[in-house]
C-alpha positions as CSV (number, residue, x, y, z in Angstrom):
1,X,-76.6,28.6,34.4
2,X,-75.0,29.7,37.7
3,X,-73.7,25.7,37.9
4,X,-72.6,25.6,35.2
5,X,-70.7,28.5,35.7
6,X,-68.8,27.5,38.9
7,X,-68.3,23.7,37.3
8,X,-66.5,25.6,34.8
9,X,-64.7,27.4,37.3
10,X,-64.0,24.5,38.7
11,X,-62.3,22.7,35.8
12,X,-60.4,26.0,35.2
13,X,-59.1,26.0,38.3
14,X,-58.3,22.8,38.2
15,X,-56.5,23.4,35.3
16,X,-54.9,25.7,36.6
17,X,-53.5,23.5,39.1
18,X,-51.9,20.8,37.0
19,X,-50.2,23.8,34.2
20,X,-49.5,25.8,37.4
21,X,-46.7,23.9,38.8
22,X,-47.5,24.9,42.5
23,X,-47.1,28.0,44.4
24,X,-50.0,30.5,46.0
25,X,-52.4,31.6,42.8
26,X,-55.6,33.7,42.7
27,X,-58.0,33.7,39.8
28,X,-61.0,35.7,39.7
29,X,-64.0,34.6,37.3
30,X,-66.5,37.6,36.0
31,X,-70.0,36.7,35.0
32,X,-73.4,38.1,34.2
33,X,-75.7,38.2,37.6
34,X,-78.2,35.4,37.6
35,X,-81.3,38.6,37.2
36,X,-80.2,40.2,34.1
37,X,-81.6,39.5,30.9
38,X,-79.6,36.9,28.6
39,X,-81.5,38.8,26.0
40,X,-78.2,40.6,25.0
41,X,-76.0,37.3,25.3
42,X,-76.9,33.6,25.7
43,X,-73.9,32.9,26.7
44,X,-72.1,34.5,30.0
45,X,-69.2,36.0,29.6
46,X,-66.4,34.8,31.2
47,X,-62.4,36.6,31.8
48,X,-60.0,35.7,33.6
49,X,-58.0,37.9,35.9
50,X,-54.7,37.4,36.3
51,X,-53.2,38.0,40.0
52,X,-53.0,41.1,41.7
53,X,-49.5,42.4,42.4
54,X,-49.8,41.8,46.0
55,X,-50.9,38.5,45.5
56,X,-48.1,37.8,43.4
57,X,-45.5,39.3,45.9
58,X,-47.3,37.5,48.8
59,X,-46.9,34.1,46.9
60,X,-42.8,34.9,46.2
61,X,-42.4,36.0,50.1
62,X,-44.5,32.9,51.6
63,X,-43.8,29.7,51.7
64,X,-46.2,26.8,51.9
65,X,-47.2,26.4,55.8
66,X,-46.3,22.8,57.3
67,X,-49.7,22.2,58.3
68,X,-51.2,22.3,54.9
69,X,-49.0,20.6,53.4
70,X,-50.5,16.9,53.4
71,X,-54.0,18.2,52.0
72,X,-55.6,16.9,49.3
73,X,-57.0,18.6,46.4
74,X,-60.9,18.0,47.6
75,X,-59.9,19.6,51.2
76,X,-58.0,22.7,49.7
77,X,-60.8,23.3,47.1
78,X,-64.1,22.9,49.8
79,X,-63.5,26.0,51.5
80,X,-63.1,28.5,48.5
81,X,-65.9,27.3,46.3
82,X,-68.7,29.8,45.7
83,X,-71.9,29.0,47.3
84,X,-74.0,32.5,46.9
85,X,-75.1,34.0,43.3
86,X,-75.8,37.1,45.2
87,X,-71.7,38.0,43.7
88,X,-70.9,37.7,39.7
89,X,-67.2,37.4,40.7
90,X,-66.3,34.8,42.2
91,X,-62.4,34.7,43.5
92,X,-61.1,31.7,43.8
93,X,-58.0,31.4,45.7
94,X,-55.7,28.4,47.8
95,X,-52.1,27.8,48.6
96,X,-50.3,24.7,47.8
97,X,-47.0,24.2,47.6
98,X,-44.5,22.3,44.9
99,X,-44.2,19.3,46.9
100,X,-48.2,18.9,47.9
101,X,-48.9,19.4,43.8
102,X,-46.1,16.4,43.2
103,X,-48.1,14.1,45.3
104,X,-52.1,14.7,44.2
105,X,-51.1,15.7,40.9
106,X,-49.9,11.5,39.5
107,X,-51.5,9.4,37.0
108,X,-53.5,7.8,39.4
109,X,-55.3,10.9,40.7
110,X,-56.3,12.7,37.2
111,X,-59.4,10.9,37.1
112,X,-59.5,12.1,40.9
113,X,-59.6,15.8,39.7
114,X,-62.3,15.5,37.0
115,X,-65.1,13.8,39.8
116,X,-63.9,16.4,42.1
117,X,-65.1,18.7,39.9
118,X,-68.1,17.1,39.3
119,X,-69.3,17.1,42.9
120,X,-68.9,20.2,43.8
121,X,-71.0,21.4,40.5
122,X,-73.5,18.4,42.3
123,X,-73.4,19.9,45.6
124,X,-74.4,23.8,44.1
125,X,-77.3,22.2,42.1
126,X,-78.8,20.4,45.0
127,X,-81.5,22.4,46.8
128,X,-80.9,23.3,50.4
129,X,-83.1,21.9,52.8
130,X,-85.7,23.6,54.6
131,X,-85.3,25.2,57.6
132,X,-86.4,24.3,61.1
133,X,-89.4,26.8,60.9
134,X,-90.7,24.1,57.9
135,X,-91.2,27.7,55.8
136,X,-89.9,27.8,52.0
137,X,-88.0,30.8,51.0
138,X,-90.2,32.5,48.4
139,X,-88.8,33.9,44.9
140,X,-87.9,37.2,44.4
141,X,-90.6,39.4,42.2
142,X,-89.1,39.9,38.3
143,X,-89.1,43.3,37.7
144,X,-90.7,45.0,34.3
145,X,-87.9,44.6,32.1
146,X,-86.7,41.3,33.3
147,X,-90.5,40.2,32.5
148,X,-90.4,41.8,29.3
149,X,-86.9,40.3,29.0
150,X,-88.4,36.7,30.0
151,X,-91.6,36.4,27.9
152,X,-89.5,37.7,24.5
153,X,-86.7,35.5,24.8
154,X,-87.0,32.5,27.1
155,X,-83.8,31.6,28.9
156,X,-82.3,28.4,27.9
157,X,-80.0,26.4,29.9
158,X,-76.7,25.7,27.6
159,X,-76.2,22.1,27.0
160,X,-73.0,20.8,29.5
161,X,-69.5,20.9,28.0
162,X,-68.1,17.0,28.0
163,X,-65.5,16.8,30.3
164,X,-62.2,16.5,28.1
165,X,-59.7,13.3,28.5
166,X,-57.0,14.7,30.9
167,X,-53.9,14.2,29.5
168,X,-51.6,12.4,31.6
169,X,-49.0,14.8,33.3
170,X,-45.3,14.3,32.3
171,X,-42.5,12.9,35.5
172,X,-40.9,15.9,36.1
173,X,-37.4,15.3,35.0
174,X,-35.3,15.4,38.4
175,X,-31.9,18.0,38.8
176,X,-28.8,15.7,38.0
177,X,-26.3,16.2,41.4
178,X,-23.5,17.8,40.2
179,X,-21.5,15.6,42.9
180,X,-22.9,11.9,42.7
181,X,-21.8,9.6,45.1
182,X,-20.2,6.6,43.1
183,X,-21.6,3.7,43.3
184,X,-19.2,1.3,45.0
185,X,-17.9,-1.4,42.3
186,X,-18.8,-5.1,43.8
187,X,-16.4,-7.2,45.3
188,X,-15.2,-9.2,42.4
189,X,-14.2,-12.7,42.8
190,X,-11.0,-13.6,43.3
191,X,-8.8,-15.3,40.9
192,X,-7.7,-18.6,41.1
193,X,-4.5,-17.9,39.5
194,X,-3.8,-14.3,40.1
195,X,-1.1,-13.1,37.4
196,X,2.1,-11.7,39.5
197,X,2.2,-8.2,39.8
198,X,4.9,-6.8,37.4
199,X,8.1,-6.2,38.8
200,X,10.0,-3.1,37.5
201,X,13.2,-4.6,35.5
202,X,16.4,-3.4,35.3
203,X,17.5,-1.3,32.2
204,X,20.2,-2.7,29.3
205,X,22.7,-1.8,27.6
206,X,23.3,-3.4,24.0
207,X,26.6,-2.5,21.6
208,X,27.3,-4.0,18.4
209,X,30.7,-4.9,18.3
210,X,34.3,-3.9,19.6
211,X,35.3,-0.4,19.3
212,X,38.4,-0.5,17.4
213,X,40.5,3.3,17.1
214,X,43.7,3.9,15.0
215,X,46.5,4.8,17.0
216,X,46.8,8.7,17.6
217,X,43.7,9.2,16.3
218,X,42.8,12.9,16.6
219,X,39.0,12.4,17.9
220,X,36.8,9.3,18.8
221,X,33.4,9.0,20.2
222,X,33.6,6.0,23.2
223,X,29.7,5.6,22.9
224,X,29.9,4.5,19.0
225,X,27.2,1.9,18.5
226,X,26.4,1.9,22.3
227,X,22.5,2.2,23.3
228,X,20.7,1.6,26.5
229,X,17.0,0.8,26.5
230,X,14.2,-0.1,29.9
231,X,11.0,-1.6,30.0
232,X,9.8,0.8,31.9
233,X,11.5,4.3,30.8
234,X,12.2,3.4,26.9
235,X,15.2,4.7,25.7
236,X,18.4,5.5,28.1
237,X,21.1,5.9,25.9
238,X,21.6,9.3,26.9
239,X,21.8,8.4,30.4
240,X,24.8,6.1,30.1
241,X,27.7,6.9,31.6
242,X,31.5,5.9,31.6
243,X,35.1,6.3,32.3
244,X,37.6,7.2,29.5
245,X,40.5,4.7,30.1
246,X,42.0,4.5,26.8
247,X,45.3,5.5,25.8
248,X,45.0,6.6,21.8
249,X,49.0,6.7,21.5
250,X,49.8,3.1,23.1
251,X,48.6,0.1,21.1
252,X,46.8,-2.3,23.2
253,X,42.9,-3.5,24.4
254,X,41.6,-1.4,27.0
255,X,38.5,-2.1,28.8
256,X,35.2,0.4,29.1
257,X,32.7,0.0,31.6
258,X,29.4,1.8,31.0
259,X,26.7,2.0,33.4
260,X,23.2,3.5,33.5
261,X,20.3,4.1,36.1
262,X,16.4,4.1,35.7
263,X,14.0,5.7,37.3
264,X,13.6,3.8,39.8
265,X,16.9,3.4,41.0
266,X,18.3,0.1,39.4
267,X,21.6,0.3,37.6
268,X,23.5,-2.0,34.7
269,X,26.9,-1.6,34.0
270,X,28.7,-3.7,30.9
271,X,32.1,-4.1,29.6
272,X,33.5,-3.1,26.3
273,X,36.9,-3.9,24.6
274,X,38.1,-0.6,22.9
275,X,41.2,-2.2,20.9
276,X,43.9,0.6,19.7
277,X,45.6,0.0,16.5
278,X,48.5,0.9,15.0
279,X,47.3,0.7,11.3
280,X,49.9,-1.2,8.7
281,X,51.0,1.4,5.6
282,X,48.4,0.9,2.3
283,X,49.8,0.3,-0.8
284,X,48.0,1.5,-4.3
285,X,48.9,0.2,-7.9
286,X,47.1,2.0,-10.4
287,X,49.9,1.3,-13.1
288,X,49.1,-0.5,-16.5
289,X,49.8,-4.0,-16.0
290,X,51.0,-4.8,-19.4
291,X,53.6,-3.8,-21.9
292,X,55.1,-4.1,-25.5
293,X,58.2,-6.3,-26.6
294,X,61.1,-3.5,-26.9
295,X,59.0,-0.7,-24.6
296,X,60.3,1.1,-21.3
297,X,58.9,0.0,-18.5
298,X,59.0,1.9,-14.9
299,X,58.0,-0.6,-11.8
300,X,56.8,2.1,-9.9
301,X,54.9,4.2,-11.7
302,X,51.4,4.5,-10.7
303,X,52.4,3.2,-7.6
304,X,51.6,4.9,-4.3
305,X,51.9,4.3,-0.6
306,X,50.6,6.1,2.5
307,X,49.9,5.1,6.6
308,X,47.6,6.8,9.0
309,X,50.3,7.8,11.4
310,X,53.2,8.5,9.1
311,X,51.2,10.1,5.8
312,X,52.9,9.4,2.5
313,X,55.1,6.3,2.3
314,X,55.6,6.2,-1.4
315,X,59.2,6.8,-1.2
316,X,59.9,4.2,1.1
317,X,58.4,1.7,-1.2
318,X,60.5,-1.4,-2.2
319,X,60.1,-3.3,-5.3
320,X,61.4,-7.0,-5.8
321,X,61.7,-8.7,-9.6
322,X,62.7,-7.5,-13.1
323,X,61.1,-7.1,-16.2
324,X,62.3,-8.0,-19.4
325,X,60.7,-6.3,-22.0
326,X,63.0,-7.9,-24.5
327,X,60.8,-10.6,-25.0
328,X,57.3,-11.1,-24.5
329,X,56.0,-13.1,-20.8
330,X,54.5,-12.6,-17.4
331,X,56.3,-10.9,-14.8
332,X,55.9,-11.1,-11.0
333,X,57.3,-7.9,-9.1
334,X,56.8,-7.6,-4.8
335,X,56.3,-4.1,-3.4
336,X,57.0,-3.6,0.3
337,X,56.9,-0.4,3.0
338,X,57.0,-0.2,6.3
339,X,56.1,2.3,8.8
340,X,58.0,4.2,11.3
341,X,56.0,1.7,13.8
342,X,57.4,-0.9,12.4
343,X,53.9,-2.1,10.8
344,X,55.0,-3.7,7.2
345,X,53.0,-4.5,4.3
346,X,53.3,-6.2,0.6
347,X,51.5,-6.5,-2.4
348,X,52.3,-8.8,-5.7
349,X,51.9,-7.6,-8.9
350,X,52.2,-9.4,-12.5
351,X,53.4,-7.4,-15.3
352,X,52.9,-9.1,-18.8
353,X,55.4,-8.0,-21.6
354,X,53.6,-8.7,-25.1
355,X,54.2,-9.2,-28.5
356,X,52.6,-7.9,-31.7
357,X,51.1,-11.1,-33.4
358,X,53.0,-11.5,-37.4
359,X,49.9,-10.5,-40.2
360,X,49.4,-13.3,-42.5
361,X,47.6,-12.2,-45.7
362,X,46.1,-15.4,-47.9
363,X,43.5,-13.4,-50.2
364,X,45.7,-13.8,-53.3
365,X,45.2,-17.5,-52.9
366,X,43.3,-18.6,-55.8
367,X,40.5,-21.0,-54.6
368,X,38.8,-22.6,-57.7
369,X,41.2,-24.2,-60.8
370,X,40.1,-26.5,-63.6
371,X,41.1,-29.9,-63.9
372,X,44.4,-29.9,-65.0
373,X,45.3,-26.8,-64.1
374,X,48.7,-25.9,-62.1
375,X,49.1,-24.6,-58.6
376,X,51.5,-23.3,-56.3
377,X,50.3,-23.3,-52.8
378,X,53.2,-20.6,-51.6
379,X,52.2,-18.2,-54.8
380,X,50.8,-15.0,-53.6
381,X,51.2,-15.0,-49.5
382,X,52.2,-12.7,-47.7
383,X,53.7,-12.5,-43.9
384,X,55.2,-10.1,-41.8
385,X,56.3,-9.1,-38.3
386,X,57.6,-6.2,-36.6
387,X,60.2,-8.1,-34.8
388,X,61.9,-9.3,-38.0
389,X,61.5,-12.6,-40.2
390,X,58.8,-15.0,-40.3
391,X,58.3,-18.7,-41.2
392,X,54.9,-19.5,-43.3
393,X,54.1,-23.2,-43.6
394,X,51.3,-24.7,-44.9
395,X,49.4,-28.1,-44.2
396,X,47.5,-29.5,-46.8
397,X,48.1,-30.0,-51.3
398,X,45.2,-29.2,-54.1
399,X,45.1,-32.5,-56.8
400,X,44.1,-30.8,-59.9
401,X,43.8,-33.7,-61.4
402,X,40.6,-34.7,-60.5
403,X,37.3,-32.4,-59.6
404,X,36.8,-31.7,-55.6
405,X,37.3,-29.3,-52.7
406,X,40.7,-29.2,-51.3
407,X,41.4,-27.7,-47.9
408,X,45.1,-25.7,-47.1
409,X,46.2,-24.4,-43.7
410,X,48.8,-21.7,-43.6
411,X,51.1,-20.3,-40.4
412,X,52.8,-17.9,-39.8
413,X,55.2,-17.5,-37.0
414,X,57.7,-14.9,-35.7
415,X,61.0,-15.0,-34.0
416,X,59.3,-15.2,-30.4
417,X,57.0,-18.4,-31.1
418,X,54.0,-16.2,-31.7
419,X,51.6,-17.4,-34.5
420,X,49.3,-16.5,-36.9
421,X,47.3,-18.8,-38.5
422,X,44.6,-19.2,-41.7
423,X,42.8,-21.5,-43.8
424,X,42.1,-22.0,-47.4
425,X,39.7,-23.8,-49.3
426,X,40.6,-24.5,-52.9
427,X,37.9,-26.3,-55.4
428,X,38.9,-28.0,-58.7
429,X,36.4,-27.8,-60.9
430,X,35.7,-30.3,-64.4
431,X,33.7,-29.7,-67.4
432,X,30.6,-32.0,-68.0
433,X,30.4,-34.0,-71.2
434,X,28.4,-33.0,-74.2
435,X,25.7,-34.8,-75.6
436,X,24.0,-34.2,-79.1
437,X,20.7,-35.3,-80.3
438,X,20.1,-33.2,-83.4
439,X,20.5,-36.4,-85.5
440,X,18.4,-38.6,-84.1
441,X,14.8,-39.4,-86.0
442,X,11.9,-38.1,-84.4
443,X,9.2,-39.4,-86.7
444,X,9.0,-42.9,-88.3
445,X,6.7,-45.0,-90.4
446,X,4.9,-48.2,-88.8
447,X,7.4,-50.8,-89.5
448,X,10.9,-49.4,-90.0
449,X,13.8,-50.3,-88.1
450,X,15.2,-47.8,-85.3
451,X,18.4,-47.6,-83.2
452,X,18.1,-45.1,-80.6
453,X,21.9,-44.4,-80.3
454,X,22.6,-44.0,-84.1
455,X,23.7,-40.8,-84.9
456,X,24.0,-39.6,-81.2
457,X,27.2,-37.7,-80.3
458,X,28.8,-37.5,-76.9
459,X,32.0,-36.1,-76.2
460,X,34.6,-34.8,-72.9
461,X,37.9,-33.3,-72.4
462,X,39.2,-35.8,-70.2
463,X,38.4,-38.8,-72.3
464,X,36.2,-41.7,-73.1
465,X,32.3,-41.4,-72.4
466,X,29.5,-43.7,-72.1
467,X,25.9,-43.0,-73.3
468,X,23.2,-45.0,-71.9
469,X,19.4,-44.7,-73.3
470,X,16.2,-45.4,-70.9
471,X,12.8,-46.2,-72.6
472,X,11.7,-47.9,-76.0
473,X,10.4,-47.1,-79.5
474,X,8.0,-50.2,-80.9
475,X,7.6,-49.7,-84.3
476,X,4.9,-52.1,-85.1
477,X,2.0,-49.9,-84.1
478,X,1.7,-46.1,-84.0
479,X,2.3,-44.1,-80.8
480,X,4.4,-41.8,-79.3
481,X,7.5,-43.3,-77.1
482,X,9.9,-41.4,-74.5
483,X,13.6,-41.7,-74.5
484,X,15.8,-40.5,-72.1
485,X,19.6,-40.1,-72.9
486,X,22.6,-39.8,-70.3
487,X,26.5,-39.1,-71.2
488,X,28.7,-39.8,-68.3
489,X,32.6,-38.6,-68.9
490,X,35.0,-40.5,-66.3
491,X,34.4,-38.8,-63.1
492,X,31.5,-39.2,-63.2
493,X,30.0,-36.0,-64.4
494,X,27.3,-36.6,-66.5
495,X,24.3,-34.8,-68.6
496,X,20.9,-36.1,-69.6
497,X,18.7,-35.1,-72.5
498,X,15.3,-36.2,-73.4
499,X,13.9,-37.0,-77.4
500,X,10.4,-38.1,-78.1
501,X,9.6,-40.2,-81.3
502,X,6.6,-40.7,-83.3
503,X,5.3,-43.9,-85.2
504,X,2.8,-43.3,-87.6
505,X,1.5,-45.2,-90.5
506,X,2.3,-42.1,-92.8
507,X,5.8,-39.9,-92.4
């Protein structure tokens, strides 16, 4: 039992080792003495004792000694095992330091550990030999009680605890340096056809167009439409700079250089034509350009002129042509001004003079007559003008003689030429001829004669008629035959009637 005892102690310590982490540790293991009676327990108690507060300030004020520090496990463990069960504590004590514990304590030595642990249990169990005097130690007498003890409850050795599968101890994760050297990058290979360093350019400066100022103008800005721009520093335009060389009261083109400077010292300078301009007088018209035969008319009203230097011109304005509202037409009339400057300018205007168009009123025309009727063509139209007398003609003549449509143009025109013009369309109309069959048989007997156009009456107004008859009555046989009848006067008009008759052998 005492074996098994310190193998356990052992494997604890041990233990204790690996979860330790390194450092000086003391551990003290309490058990039964070998004599007493396992009557009460058949198991020895075990407890361990944590270090004593000395032991724990001698391990934070000592550091590992050099000369321990390349001992193994098996070497640091030899001295301190137990070796007398004359003690039921055993403590158990060795230093070791961080570093020693990083090199015995890897995956190759676990296995180590457990068969150290082993033989030192093998080396308690083996009996020592005898000494040189060839005499055997004897056994100490049991006492009463632990005779008593013995023959009541025999002592049984417990069966060995199985060694447990170490568990293989974790690389400690190393302290990152909180200044790494860099690693140095390696020599790359060079290029072939290395692209040119880029060079630092020279800035621009861009404008639209000409700068172009009125003469006397109160306030101008030189650095309209100007900008400046580099590669390198982006915009500029507010690092231009120039001379002010124009003269805004003397026409003329005058010359502006601008200039501007990067960062890095390289400069641009461009020209620009600033052209000063005495501005020409403007002209408006906002008058009505037409006007009415016999109407007033005032050339320059609406009319308006002003000039940038000398204000309102309008009474300097001078107007060229006439026109004759007397009569209607188109009229041309030339304004002019000029300035103090001596800038001129002219604008053309037509005027057109017009006359009221005469009325011309046809609705009285009549537009249907009978055949034979009369007609006057001038009968019932009327046409005026404001100007005075009319003419009214009209192209075209009705026959009402005859049926048909009959087609009359009238016009009207006033003393100035001006026409109005309208069209008629007169029909003449002619009754058709009559034709009555209310005489004719409808019904005869087999065998009696029959003349379809006895007893049939046709008549017209305007004369002679013809009758014409289409189908047949045969009157040897009964049956029931279809005539058709058709008057037709002399133009043509004509009306058509139908008559069935009968044959029978019977009336």
């Amino acid at each position: 039992m005492a074996n098994n005892k310190k193998k356990t102690a052992a494997i604890l310590l041990i233990s204790a080792i690996v979860l330790g982490g390194g450092g000086y540790t003391a551990y003290q293991l309490n058990a039964a003495p070998a004599s007493q009676s396992v009557k009460k327990s058949s198991t020895p108690s075990k407890q361990w004792r944590t270090p004593s507060k000395k032991v724990e300030q001698k391990q934070k004020n000592t550091k590992p000694s050099s000369n321990k520090a390349d001992q193994t496990i098996k070497d640091a463990l030899a001295p301190d095992l137990p070796n007398s069960d004359k003690s039921d504590q055993t403590v158990v004590a060795f230093p070791f330091s961080k570093n020693d514990l990083s090199k015995q304590l890897d995956s190759s030595n676990s296995q180590s550990l457990i068969s150290l642990a082993d033989q030192a249990t093998a080396e308690q169990n083996t009996p020592k030999a005898a000494d040189n005097t060839g005499t055997t130690p004897e056994p100490k007498p049991l006492t009463d009680k632990q005779t008593t003890d013995t023959k009541t409850t025999p002592s049984v050795e417990p069966s060995p605890t199985p060694n447990p599968a170490p568990e293989p101890i974790p690389e400690p994760n190393p302290t990152p340096d909180p200044n790494p050297t860099p690693t140095p990058e390696p020599n790359p290979t060079p290029d072939p056809n290395p692209t040119p360093a880029p060079v630092d350019q020279a800035p621009t400066i861009s404008f639209a167009d000409d700068l172009h100022l009125h003469l006397g103008q109160k306030s101008f800005n030189l650095m309209e439409g100007v900008s400046a721009h580099d590669v390198e520093d982006g915009d500029l335009t507010n690092k231009v700079v120039y001379a002010n060389t124009v003269d805004i009261n003397t026409e003329g083109t005058y010359q502006v250089t601008y200039q501007v400077t990067d960062s890095a010292g390289h400069k641009t300078s461009v020209t620009r034509d600033v052209v000063v301009t005495n501005d020409a007088p403007v002209i408006h018209v906002s008058g009505n350009n037409q006007t009415e035969v016999g109407h007033a008319f005032d050339p320059l009203q609406g009319v308006t002129a002003d000039d940038y230097q000398d204000g309102d011109l309008t009474s300097a304005i001078k107007v060229t042509g006439t026109v004759d509202t007397s009569k209607p037409g188109d009229y041309e009339l030339t304004y002019e001004v000029t300035d103090k400057n001596g800038a001129v300018t002219s604008v053309k205007r037509t005027v057109s003079v017009f006359a009221t168009a005469p009325t011309l009123d046809v609705s009285k025309v009549p537009t249907t007559l009978k055949v034979g009727d009369k007609f006057e063509p001038m009968a019932n139209v009327n046409a005026t003008s404001p100007y005075g007398a009319v003419n009214v003609t009209v192209y075209g003549s009705v026959d009402t003689s005859k049926p048909g449509s009959n087609d009359l143009t009238y016009t009207v025109t006033d003393k100035f030429g001006q026409k109005t013009v309208k069209q008629v369309t007169v029909n003449v109309e002619a009754d058709k001829p009559t034709l009555d069959l209310s005489k004719v048989p409808t019904k005869i007997k087999v065998g009696d004669q029959f003349d379809p156009k006895a007893n049939v009456t046709a008549t017209s107004p305007y004369g002679a008629v013809t009758v014409d008859v289409d189908g047949s009555v045969d009157t040897s046989k009964p049956g029931s035959y279809e005539l058709t009848y058709t008057v037709t006067d002399k133009f043509g008009q004509s009306t058509t009637q139908t008559l069935t008759i009968t044959v029978s052998e019977t009336v």
